[in-house]
C-alpha positions, 0 to 999 in steps of 0.5 A, spaced: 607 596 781 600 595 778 597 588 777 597 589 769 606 591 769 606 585 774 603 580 769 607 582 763 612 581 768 610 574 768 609 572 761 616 575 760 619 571 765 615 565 763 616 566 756 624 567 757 626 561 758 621 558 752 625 563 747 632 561 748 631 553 750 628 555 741 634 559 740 639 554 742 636 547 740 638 547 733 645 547 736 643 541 740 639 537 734 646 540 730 651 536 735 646 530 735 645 530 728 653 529 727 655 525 732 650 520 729 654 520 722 650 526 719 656 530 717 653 535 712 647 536 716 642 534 711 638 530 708 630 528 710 631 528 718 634 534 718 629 537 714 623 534 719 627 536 723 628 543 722 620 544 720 618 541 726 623 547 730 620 552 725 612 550 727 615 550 735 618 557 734 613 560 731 608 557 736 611 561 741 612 567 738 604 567 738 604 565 745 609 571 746 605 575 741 610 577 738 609 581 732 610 579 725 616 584 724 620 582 730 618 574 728 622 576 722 628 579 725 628 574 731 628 568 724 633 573 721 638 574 727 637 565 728 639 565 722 645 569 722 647 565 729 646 558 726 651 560 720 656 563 725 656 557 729 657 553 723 662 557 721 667 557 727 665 548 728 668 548 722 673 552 724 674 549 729 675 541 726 680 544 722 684 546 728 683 540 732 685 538 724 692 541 725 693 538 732 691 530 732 692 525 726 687 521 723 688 516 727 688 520 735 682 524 732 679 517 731 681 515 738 677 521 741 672 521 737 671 513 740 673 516 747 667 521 746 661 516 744 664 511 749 662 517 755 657 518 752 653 512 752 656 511 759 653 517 761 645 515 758 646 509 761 646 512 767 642 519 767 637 516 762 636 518 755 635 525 756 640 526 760 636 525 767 635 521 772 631 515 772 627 518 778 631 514 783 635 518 786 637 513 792 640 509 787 647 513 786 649 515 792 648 508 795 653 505 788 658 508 790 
């Protein structure tokens, strides 16, 4: 392999795990937008939301070099996904619907925000520890 192939290779391997963290983070900012009440998932955070998501994916496209045709095909098939998870999260609560009444969806969704305030209290905001790993193991 000449240097030339190894450092495409590299860039791919670098750039990967950019792309998809992009890829996925809508659904992430979706579920949090939810989980705080935002239902309909509009309103003047979503939008900055989805402004500053569309300013990062398209500085990683550059990064890649991406070219405009597959900018547009890769916005296309983000598109096409966000709206199919939308779909099945919909379809999703009208199951969960079926199952449970009010007041046991109420319930679960209280048991949910009581796990996972318990969980940032202890991993930290973004779900890491706060840097003292000795910690843990000596609570327990």
């Amino acid at each position: 392999m000449n240097v030339t192939s190894a450092r495409k290779m590299s860039i791919r391997q670098l750039f990967a795990p950019a792309l998809l963290a992009i890829a996925i983070a809508p659904l992430a900012f979706n579920a949090q937008a939810h989980s705080h009440g935002d239902h309909d998932g509009q309103g003047p955070d979503r939008e900055r939301m989805e402004e500053r998501m569309e300013e990062r994916r398209q500085e990683v496209y550059e990064r890649a070099d991406i070219s405009a045709e597959k900018q547009a095909e890769l916005n296309e098939a983000h598109a096409e996904h966000r709206e199919a998870m939308q779909a099945l999260r919909e379809e999703h609560h009208e199951r969960v619907a079926e199952i449970l009444t009010e007041e046991e969806q109420e319930a679960l969704r209280n048991a949910m925000q009581e796990a996972h305030e318990e969980y940032r209290d202890k991993h930290g905001k973004r779900g890491h520890h706060d840097g003292n790993s000795d910690d843990s193991a000596d609570s327990e």
